[in-house]
The first five atom37 places (N, CA, C, CB, O) and aatype in JSON, in Angstrom:
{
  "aatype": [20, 20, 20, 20, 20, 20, 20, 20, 20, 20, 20, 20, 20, 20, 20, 20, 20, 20, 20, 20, 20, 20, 20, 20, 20, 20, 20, 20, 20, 20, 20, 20, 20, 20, 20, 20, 20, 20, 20, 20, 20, 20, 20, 20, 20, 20, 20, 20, 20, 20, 20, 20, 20, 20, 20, 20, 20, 20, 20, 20, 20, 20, 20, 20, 20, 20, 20, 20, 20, 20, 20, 20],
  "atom_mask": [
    [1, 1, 1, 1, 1],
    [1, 1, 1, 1, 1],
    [1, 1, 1, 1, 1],
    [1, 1, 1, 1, 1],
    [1, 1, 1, 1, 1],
    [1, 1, 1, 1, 1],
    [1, 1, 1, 1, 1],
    [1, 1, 1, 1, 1],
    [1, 1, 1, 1, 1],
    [1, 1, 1, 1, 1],
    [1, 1, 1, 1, 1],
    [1, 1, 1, 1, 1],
    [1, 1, 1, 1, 1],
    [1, 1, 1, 1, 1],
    [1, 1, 1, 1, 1],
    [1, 1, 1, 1, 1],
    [1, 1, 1, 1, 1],
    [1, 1, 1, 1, 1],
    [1, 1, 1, 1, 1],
    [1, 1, 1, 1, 1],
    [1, 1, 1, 1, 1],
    [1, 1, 1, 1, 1],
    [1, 1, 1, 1, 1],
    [1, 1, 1, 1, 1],
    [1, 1, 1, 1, 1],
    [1, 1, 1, 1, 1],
    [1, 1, 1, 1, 1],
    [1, 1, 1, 1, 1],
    [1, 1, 1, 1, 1],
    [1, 1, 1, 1, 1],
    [1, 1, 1, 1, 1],
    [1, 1, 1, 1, 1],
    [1, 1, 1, 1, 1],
    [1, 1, 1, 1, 1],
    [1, 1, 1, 1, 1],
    [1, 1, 1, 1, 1],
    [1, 1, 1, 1, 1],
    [1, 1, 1, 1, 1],
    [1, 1, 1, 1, 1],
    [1, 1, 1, 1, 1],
    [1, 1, 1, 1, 1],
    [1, 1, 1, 1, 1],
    [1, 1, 1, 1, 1],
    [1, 1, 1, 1, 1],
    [1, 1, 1, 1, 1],
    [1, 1, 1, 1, 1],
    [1, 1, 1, 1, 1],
    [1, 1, 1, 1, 1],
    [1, 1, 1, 1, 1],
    [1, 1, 1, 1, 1],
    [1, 1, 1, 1, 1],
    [1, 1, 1, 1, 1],
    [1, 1, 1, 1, 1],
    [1, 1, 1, 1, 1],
    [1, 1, 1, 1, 1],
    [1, 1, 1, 1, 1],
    [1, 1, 1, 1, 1],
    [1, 1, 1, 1, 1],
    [1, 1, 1, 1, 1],
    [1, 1, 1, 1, 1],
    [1, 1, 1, 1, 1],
    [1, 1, 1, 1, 1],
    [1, 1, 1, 1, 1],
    [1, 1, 1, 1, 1],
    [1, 1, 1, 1, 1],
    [1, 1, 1, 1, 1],
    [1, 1, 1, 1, 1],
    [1, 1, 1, 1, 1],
    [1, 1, 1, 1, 1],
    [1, 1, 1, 1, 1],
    [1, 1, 1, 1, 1],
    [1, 1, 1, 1, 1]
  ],
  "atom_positions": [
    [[2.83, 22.16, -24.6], [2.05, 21.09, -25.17], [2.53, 19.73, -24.67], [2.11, 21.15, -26.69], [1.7, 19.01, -24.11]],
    [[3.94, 19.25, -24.83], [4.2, 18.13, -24.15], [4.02, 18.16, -22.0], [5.85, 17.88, -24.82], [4.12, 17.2, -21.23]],
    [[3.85, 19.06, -21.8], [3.52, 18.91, -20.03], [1.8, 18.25, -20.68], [3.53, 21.09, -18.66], [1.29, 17.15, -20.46]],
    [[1.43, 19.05, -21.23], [-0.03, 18.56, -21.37], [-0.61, 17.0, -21.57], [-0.48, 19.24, -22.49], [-1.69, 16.54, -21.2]],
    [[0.48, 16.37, -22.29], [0.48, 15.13, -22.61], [1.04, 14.58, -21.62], [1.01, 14.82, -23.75], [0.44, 13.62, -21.14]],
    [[1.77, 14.8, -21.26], [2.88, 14.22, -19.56], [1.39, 13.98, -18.3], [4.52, 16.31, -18.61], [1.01, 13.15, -17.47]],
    [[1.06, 15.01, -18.72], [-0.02, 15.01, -17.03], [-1.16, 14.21, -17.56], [-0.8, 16.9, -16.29], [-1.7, 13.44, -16.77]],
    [[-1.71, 14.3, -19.03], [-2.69, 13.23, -19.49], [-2.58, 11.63, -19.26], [-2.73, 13.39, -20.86], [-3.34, 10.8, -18.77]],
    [[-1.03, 11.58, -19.93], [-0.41, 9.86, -19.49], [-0.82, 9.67, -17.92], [1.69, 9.65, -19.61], [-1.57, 8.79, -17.51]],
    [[-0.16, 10.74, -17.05], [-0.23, 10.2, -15.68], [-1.6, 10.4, -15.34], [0.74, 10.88, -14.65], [-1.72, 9.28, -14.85]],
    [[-2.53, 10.8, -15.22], [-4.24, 10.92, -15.12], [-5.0, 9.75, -15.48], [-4.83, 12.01, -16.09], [-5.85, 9.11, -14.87]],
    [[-4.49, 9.63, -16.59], [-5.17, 8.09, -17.42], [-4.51, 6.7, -16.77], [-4.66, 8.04, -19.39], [-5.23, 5.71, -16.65]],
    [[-2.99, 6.64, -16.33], [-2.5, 5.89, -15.43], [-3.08, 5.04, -14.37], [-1.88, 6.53, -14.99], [-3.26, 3.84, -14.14]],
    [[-3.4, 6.64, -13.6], [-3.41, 6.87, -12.53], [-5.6, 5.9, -12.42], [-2.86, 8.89, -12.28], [-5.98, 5.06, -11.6]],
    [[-6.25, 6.41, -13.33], [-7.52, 5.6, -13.08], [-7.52, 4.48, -13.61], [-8.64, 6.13, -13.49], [-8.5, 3.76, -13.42]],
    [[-6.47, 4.01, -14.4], [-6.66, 2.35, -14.57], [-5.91, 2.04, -13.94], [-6.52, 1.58, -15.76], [-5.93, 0.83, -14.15]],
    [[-4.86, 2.27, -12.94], [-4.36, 0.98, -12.15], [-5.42, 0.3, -11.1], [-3.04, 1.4, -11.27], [-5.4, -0.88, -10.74]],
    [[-6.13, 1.07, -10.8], [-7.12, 0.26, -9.72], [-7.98, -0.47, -9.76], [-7.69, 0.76, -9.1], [-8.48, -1.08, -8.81]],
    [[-8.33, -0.51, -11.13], [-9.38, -1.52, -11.73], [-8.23, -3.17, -11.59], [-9.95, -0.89, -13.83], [-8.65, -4.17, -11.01]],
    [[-7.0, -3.12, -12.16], [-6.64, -4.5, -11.24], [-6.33, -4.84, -10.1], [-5.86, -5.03, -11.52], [-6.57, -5.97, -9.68]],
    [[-5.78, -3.98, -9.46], [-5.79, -3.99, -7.98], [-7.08, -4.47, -7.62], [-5.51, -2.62, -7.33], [-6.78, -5.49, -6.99]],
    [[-8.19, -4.42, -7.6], [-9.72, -4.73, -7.34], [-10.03, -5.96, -7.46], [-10.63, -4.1, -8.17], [-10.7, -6.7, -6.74]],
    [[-9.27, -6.18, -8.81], [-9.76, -8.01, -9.27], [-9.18, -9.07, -8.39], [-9.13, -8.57, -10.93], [-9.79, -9.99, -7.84]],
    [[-7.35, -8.66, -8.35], [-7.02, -9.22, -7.2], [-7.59, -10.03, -5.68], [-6.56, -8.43, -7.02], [-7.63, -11.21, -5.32]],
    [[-8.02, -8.66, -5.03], [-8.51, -8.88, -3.9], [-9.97, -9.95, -3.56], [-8.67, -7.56, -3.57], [-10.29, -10.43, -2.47]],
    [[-10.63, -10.11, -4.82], [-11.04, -10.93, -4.86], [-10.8, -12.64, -4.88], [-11.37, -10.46, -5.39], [-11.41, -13.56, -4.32]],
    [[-9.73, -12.62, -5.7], [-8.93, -14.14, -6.1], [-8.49, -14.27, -4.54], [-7.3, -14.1, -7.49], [-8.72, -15.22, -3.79]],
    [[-7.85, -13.16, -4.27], [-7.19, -13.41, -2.75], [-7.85, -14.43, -1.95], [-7.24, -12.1, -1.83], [-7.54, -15.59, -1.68]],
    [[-8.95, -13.61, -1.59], [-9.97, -13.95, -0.89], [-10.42, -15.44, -1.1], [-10.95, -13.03, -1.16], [-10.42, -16.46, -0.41]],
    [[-10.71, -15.18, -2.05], [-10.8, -17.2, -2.49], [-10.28, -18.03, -2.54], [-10.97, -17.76, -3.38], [-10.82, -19.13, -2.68]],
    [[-9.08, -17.87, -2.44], [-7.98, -18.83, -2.11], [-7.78, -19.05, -0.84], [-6.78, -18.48, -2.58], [-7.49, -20.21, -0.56]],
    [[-7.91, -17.8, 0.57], [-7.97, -18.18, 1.69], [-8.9, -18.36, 2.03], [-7.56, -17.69, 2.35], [-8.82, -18.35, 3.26]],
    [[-10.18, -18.6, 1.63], [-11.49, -18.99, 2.17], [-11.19, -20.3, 1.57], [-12.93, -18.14, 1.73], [-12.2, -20.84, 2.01]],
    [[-10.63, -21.18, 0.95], [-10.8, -22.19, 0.23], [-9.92, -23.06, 1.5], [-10.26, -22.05, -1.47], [-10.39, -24.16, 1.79]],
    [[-8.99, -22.71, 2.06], [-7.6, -23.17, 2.23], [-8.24, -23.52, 4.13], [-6.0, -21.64, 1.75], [-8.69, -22.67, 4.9]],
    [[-8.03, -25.12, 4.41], [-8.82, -25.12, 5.98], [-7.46, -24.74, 7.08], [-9.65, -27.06, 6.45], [-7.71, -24.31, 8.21]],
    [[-6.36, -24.91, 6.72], [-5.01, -24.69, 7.84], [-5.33, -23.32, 8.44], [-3.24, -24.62, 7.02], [-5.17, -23.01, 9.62]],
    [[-5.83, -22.53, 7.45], [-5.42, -20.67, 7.91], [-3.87, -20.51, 8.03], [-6.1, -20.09, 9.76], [-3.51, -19.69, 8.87]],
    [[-3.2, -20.95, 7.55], [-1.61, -20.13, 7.72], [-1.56, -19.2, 6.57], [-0.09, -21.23, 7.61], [-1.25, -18.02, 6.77]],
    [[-1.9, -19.74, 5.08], [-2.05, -18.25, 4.25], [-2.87, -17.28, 4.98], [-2.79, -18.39, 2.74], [-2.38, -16.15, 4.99]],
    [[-3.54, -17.34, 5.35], [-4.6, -16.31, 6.06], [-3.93, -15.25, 6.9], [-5.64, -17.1, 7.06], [-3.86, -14.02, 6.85]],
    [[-3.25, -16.66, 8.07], [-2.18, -15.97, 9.02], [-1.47, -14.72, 8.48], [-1.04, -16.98, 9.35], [-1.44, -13.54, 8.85]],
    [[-0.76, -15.58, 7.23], [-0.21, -15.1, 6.86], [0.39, -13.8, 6.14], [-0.31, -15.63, 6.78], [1.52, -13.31, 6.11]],
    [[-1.16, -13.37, 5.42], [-1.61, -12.29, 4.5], [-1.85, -11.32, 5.72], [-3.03, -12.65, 3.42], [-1.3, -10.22, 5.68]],
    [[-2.94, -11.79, 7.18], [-2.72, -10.77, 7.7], [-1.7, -10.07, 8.51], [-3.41, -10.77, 8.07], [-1.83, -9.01, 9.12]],
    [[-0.27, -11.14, 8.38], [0.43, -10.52, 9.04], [1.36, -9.58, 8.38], [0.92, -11.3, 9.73], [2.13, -8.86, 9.02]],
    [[1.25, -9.61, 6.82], [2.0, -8.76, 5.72], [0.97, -7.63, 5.85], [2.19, -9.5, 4.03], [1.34, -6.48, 5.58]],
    [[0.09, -7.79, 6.12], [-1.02, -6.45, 5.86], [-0.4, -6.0, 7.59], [-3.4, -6.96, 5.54], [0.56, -5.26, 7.37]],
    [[-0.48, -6.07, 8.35], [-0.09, -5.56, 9.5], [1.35, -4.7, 8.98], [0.08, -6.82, 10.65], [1.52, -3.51, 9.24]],
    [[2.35, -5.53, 8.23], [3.42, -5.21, 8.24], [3.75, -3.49, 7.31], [4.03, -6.55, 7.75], [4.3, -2.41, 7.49]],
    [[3.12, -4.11, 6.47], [2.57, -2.87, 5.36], [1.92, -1.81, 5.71], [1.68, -3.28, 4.41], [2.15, -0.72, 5.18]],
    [[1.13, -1.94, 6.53], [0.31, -0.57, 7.23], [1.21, -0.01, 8.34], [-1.31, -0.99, 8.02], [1.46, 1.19, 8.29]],
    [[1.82, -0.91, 9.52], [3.22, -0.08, 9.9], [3.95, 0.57, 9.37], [4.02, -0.55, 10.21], [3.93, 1.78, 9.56]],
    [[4.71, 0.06, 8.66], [5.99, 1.07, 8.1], [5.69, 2.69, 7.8], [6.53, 0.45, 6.57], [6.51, 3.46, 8.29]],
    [[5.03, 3.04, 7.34], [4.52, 4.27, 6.99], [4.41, 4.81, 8.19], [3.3, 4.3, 6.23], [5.05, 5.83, 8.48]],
    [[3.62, 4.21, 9.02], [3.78, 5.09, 11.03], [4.86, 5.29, 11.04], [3.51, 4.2, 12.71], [5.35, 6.42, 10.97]],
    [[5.68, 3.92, 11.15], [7.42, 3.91, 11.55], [8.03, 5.43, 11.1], [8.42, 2.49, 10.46], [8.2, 6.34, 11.92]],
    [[8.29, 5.53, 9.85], [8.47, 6.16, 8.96], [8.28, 7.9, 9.26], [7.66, 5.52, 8.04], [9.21, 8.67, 9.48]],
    [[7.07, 8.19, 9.21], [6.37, 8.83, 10.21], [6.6, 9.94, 11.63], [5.98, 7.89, 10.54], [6.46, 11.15, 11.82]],
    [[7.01, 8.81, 12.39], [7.61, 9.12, 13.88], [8.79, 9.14, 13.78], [7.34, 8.21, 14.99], [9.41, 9.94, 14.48]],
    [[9.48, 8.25, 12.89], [10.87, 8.87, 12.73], [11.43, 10.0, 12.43], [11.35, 8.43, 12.09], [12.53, 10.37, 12.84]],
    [[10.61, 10.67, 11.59], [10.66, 12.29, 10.3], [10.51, 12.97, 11.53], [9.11, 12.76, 8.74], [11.37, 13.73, 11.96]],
    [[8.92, 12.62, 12.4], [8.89, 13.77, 13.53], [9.77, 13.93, 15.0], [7.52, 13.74, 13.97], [9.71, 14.9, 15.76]],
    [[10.59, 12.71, 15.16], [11.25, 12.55, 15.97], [12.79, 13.41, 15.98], [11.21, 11.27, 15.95], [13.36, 14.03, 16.88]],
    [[13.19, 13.1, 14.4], [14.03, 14.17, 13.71], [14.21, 15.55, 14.11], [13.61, 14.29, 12.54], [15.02, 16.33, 14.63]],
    [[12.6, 15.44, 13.43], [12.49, 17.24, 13.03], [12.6, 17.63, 14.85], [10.36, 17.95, 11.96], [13.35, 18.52, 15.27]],
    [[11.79, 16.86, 15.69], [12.11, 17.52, 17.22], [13.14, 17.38, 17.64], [11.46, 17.15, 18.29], [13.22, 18.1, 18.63]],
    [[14.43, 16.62, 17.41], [15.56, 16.96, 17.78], [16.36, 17.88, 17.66], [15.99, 16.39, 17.62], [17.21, 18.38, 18.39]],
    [[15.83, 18.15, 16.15], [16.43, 19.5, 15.26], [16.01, 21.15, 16.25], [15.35, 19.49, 13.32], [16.51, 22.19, 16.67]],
    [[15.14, 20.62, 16.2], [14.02, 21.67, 16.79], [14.82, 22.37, 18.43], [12.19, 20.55, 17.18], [15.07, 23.56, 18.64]],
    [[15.02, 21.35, 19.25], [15.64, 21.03, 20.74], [17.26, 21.97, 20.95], [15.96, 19.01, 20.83], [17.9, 22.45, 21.89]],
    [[17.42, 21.81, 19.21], [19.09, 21.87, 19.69], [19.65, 23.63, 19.55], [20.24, 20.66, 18.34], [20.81, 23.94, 19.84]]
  ]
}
């Protein structure tokens, strides 16, 4: 009975975090459309670049591993 409640908490969690995540991206947006320099802009897209790397990085490292492992 308590797993049942454990996996309910995380289910119910799990569909409201994205409803603020959502609102966000809007404000975002309006603040760098507002802003004439573009360096926040720059800026955001260069954290979004940065953020979507790591996980590759990450990635090729595990498989780079595992083929060394593999080699020896």
């Amino acid at each position: 009975m308590r797993t049942k409640h454990f996996f309910l908490l995380v289910v119910v969690s799990l569909i409201l975090i994205p409803i603020d995540v959502e609102a966000q991206c809007a404000m975002c947006r309006a603040v760098l459309e507002s802003e004439s320099s573009g360096r926040a802009a720059e800026g955001i897209n260069n954290g979004i670049v940065y953020l979507m790397a790591v996980p590759y990085v990450l990635v090729a490292g595990l498989f780079y591993f595992i083929y060394r492992k593999m080699r020896a």
